[in-house]
C-alpha positions in Angstrom: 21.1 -2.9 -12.4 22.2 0.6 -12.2 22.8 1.7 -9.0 22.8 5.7 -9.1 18.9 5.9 -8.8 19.3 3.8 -5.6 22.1 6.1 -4.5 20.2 8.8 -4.9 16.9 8.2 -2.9 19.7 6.6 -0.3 20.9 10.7 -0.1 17.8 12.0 -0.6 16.4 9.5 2.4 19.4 10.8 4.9 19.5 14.5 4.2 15.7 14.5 4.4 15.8 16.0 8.1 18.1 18.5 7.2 15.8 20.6 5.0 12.2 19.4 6.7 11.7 20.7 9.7 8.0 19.7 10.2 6.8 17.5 12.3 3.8 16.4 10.2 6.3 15.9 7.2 8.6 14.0 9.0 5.5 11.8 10.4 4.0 10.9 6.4 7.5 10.0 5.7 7.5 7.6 8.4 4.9 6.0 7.6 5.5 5.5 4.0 8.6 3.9 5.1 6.0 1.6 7.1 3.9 1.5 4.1 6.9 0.5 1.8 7.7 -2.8 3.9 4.0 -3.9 4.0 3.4 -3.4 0.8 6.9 -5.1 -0.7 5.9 -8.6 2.4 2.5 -8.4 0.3 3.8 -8.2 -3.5 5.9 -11.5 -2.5 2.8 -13.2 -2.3 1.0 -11.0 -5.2 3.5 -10.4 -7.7 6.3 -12.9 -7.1 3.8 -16.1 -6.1 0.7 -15.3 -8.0 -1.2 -15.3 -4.2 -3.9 -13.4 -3.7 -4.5 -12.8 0.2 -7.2 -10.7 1.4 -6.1 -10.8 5.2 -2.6 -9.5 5.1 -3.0 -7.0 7.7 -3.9 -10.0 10.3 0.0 -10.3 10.2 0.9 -6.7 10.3 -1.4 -6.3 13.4 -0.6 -9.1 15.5 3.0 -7.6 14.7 2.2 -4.4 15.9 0.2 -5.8 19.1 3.3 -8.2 19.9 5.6 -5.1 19.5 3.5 -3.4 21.8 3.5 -5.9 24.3 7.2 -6.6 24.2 8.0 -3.2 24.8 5.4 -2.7 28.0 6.6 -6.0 29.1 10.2 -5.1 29.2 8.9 -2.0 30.9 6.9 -3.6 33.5 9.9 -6.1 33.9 12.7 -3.4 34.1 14.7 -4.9 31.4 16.9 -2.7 29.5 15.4 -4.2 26.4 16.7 -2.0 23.4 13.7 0.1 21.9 15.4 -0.5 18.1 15.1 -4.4 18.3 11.4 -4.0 18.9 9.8 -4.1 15.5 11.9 -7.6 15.4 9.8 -8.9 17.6 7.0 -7.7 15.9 8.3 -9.7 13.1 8.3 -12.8 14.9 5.0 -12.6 15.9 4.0 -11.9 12.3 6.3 -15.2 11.7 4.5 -17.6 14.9 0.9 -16.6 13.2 1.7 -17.6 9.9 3.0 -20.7 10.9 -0.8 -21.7 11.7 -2.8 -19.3 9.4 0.0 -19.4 6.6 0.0 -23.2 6.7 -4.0 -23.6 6.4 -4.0 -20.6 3.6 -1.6 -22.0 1.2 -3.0 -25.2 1.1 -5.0 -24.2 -2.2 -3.9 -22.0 -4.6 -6.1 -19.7 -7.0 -9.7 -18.4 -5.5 -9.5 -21.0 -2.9 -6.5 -19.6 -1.2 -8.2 -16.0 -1.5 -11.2 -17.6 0.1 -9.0 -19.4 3.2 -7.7 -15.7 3.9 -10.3 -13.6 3.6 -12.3 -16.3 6.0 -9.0 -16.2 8.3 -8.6 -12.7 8.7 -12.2 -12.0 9.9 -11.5 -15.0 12.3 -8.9 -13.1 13.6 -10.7 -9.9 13.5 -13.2 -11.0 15.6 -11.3 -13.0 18.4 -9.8 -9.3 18.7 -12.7 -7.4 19.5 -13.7 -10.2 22.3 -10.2 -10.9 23.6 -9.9 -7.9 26.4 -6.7 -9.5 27.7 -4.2 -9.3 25.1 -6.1 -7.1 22.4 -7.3 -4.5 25.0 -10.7 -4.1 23.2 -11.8 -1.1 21.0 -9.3 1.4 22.8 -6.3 -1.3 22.1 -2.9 -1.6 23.8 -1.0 1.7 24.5 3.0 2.0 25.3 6.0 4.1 25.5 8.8 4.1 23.3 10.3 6.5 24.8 13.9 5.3 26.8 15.8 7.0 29.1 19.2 4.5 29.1 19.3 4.7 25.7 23.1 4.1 23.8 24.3 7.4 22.1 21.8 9.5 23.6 18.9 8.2 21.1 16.0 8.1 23.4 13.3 7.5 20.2 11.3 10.6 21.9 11.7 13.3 19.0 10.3 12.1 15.0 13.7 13.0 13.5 14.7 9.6 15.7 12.0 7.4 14.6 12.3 8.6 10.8 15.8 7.3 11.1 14.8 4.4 12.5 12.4 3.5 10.0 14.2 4.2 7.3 17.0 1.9 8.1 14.4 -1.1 8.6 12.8 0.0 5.2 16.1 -0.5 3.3 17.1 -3.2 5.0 13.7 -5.1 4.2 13.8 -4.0 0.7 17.1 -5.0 0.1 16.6 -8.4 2.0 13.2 -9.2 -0.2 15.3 -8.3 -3.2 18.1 -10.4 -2.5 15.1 -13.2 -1.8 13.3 -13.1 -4.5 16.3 -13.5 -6.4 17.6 -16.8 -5.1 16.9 -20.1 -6.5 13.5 -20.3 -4.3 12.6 -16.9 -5.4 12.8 -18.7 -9.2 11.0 -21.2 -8.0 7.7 -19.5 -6.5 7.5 -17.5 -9.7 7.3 -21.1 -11.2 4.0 -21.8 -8.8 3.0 -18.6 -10.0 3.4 -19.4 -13.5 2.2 -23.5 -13.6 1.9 -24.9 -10.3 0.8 -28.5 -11.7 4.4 -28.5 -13.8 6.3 -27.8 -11.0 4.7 -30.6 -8.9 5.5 -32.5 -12.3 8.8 -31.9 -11.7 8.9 -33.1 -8.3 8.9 -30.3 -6.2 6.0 -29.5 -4.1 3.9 -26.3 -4.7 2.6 -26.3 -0.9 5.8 -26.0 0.4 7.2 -23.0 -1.9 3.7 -21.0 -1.1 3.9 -21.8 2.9 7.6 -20.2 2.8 6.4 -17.2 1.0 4.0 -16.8 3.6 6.2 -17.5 6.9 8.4 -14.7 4.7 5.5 -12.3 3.6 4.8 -12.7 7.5 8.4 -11.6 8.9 8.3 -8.7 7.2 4.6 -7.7 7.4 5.5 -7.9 11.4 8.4 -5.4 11.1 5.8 -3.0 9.6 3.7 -3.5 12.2 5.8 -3.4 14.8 7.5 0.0 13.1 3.4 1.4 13.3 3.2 0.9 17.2 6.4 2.4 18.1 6.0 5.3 15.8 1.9 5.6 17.0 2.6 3.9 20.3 -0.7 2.7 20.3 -2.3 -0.4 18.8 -6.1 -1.2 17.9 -8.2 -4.5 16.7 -8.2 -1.7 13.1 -5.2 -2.8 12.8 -6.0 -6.0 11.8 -9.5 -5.5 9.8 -10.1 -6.1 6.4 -10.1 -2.0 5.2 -5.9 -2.9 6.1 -6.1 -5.8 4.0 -8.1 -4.4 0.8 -5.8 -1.3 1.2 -2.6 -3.1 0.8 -4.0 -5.4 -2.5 -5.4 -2.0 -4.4 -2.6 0.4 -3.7 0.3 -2.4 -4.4 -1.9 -3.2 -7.9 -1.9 0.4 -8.9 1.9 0.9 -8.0 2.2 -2.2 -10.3 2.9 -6.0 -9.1 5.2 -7.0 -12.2 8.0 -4.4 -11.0 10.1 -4.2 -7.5 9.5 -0.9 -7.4 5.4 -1.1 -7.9 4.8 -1.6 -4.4 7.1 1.4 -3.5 5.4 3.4 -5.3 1.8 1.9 -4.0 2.8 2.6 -0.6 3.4 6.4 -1.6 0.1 6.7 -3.1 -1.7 4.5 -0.1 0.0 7.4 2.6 -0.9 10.1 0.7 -4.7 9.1 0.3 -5.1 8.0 3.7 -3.3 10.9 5.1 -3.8 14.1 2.6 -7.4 13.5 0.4 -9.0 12.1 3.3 -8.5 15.4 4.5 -9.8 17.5 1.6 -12.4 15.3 1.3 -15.2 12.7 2.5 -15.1 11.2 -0.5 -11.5 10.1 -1.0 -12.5 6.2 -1.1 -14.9 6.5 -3.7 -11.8 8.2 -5.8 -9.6 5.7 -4.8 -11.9 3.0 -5.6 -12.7 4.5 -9.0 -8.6 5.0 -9.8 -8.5 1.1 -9.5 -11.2 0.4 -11.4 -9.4 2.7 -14.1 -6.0 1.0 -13.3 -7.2 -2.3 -13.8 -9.2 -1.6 -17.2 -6.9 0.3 -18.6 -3.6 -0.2 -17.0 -3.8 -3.3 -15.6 0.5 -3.7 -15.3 0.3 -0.6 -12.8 2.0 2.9 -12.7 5.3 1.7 -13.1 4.4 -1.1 -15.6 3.1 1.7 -17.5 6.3 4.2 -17.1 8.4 1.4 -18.3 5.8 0.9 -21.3 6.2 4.4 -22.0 10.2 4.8 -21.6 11.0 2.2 -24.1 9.1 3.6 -26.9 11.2 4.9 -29.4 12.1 9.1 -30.1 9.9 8.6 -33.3 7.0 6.8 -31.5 6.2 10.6 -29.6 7.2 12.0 -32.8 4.6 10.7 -34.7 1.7 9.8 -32.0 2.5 13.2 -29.8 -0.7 15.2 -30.6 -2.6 12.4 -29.7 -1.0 11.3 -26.7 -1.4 15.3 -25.1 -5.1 15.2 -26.4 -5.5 11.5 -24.5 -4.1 12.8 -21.6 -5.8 16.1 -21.5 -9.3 14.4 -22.4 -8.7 12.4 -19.3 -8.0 15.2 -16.9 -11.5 17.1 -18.4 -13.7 13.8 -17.9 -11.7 13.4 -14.1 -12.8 17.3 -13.4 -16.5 16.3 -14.6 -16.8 13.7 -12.2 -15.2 15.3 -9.1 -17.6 18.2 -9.9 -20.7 15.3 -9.7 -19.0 13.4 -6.7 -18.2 16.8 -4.4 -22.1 18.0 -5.6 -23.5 14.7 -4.8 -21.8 14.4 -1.4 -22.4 17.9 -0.3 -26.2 17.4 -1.2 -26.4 14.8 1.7 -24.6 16.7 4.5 -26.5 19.6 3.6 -28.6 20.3 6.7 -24.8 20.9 8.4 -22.6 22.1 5.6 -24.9 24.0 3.3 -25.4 24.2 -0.1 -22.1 25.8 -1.8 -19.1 23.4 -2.6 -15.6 24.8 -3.2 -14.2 23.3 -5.8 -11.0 24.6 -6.8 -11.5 28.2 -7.4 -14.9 27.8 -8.0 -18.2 27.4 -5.6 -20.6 25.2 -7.1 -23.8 25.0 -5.9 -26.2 22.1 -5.0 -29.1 23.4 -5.5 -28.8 24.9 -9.4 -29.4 22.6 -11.9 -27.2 24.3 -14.1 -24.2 23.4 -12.1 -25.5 19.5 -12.2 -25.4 19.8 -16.1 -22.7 21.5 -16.9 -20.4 18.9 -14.8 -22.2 16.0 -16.3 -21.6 17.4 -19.8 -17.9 17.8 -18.9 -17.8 14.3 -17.7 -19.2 13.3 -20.6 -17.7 15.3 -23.0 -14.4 14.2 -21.8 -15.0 10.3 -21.4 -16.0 10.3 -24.7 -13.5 12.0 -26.6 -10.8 9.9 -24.2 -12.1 6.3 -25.5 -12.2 8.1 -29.0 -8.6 9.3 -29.0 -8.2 5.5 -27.1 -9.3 4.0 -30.3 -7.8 6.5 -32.8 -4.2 5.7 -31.1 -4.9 1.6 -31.0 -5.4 1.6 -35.2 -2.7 4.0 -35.8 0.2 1.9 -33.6 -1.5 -1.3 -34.9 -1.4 0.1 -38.8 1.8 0.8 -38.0 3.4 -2.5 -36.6 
């Protein structure tokens, strides 16, 4: 594997702090560092096992909440616990609960296993919104990172602190689910992935291999979560409901499952809609639910799956397909204005009454309430759709008259 990409993002990851001085930026990096190590826990079940859990989050959450209360109970205590070691302990808790829930989910494999999580994780869901005690009810469990007898003067109060913080734990969890998955045992759940009933054939049995993905998938999910509360220093029965969950199986699918760096490059896009389109606007989760419908029609092996497809075409390949690669790509970005138009119309036509009836979009202003608007977006839409699964077609004959 060549190492100068990983060297670089290394540098790129230190000097960061030296040329951002934002708080907000230094913030979103943080927690895509959070997002990288939930997202990498969950592709070892996805990608590397074939597992399809809808109730990961129940592990990153009861990390965070058992990070939380480590650190207020070291407080309350007045034990010099150190503040860095904390998302460990989230990771243990993350470990402790999949002992239980990770034993009854891997049971099955298949729909069944889906089923036992998704059942599981609104279980657990619920027991949090009664239990007061430990889950602190809809306000949740705050704390204080903050330390005073801190070693070197790192008291974890400024975001430069808990960047570096975070990024260490990210590369160390990325490097230690690489090193995993390729170890004999990593071999070996790829095999349960591939034909569980073979390897049972073989003498090995599945159950086993799928419960230690899960006490690892756990570990790691913990660390995230226990990252989360220290950076937020603030935990809440969200953390562990199933938007969490269905968050982490679409944006690691887009990023792409069959790569190590799909999930890396899910968690980017997972921060980035949570954080920046939710705020331009309301209707951020119907795009992100329409990109993975899109992903999984037309690019069901992810982003990266698709930038590898791409980068090991031949020169003459773009050569001879270029014109109707640009004209794919620029048909798509027509029939995505089209419907953004219709979506940012159709929205602003229900908050009316408080919003009016002119929608910026881009540097235009659309208005609700002309129907000529309405039609000329739908025609764009449809205009571009149409010529995209044309050009679609057009490209599929030429490669395959070709090969």
């Amino acid at each position: 594997m060549n190492a100068a990409p990983w060297i670089a993002v290394v540098a790129g990851v230190l000097l960061a702090p030296e040329f951002i001085h934002s708080t907000w930026a230094l913030t979103l990096l943080s927690q895509i560092g959070i997002a990288t190590i939930a997202c990498l826990s969950f592709n070892l079940l996805l990608g590397q096992g074939g597992m399809l859990s809808f109730g990961h989050a129940t592990y990153t959450g009861l990390g965070a909440y058992g990070a939380i209360h480590t650190l207020n109970f070291a407080r309350a205590a007045g034990v010099d616990f150190p503040v860095s070691l904390i998302p460990l302990a989230g990771g243990v808790s993350g470990l402790l609960a999949a002992t239980v829930l990770g034993f009854l989910s891997s049971r099955r494999g298949g729909t069944a296993l889906a089923m036992v999580t998704l059942g599981l994780a609104e279980l657990v869901f619920s027991v949090a919104l009664m239990g007061f005690a430990f889950f602190g009810g809809e306000s949740g469990i705050a704390g204080n990172r903050v330390t005073e007898s801190a070693p070197w003067r790192v008291t974890f109060a400024s975001p430069v602190e808990m960047y570096y913080l975070i990024a260490t734990y990210s590369f160390l969890s990325a490097a230690a689910l690489y090193a995993l998955t390729s170890t004999p045992w990593g071999k070996m759940l790829n095999a349960v992935r591939d034909n569980a009933m073979r390897v049972e054939f073989l003498g090995t049995n599945p159950q086993a291999i799928r419960y230690r993905a899960f006490l690892f998938s756990a570990f790691f999910a913990g660390i995230s979560g226990g990252l989360a509360a220290l950076l937020f220093e603030r935990v809440t029965p969200d953390a562990l409901g199933l938007e969490r969950s269905a968050s982490l199986v679409l944006f690691t699918y887009l990023g792409g499952i069959q790569s190590f760096i799909g999930p890396i490059v899910g968690a980017v896009l997972m921060v980035l809609a949570n954080v920046g389109l939710s705020s331009l606007t309301p209707a951020w989760l119907l795009y992100v639910g329409l990109a993975f419908v899109f992903g999984v029609m037309y690019a069901p092996q992810g982003l990266t799956g698709l930038l590898q497809t791409a980068m090991t075409q031949p020169r003459a390949f773009y050569i001879r397909h270029g014109v109707v690669l640009l004209l794919l790509l620029g048909s798509l970005v027509v029939a995505m204005a089209g419907v953004a138009a219709l979506v940012e119309m159709a929205y602003q036509l229900q908050l009316e009454a408080s919003l009016g009836s002119n929608v910026a979009f881009g540097t235009f202003q659309l208005h609700i309430n002309r129907w000529q608007d309405w039609s000329v977006a739908f025609a764009i839409a449809l205009s571009g759709g149409w010529h995209f699964l044309r050009l679609r077609n057009v490209l599929i004959v030429r490669i395959g008259a070709k090969a």
